[in-house]
N, C-alpha and C positions, 0 to 999 in steps of 0.2 A: 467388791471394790478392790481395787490393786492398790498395793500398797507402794508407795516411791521411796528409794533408795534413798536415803541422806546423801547431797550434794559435795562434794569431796572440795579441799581449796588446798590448792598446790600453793607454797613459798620458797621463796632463796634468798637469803639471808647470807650477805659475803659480811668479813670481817676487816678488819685494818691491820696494816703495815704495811709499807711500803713495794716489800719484796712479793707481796699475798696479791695484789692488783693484777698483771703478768700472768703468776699464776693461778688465780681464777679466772681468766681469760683462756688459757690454755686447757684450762678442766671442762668448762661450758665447750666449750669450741668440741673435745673429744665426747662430751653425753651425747652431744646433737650430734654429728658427724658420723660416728661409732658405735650409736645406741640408737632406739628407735625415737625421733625426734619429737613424735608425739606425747613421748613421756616426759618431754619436758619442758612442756609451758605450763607457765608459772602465772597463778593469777596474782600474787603480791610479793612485790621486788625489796627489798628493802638493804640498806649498806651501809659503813662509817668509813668514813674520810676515803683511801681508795676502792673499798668493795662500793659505796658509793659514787661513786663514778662511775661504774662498772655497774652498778644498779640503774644510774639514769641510763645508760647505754642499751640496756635490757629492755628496760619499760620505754622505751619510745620506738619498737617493735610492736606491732601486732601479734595478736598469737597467729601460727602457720607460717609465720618467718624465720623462722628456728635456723636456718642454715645462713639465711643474709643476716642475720645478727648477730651469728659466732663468726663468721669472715670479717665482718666490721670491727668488730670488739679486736679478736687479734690480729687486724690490719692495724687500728687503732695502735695498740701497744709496742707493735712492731717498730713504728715510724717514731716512738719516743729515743729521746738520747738521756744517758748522766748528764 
């Protein structure tokens, strides 16, 4: 009888502050981009106040969307003003 591998669960967990939104947005955007994309979907998003935002922006991708989710996110940010 084969034995199965314990099932692995990917998270990302953003933090708060104002100025950290932006830049988790710029960080996502370079793993997937820059990195191999499959490494990084996330089966649970979680965030406070702006990593949150940035967490619902995540999770309302599919996984295998990895590249249209980081162009949104920092489209997203881009189009914000002070």
């Amino acid at each position: 009888m084969a034995v199965k591998p314990p099932s692995t669960c990917h998270a990302l967990a953003l933090s708060a502050a104002e100025s950290n939104g932006s830049f988790q947005a710029g960080a996502i955007y370079s793993l997937i981009n820059h990195g191999n994309s499959l490494d990084f979907e996330w089966d649970v998003v979680t965030g406070i106040s702006f990593g949150a935002m940035n967490a619902a922006i995540v999770g309302a991708f599919p996984k295998g969307q990895n590249v249209q989710m980081s162009e949104y996110l920092t489209n997203t940010w881009g189009k914000m003003n002070n």
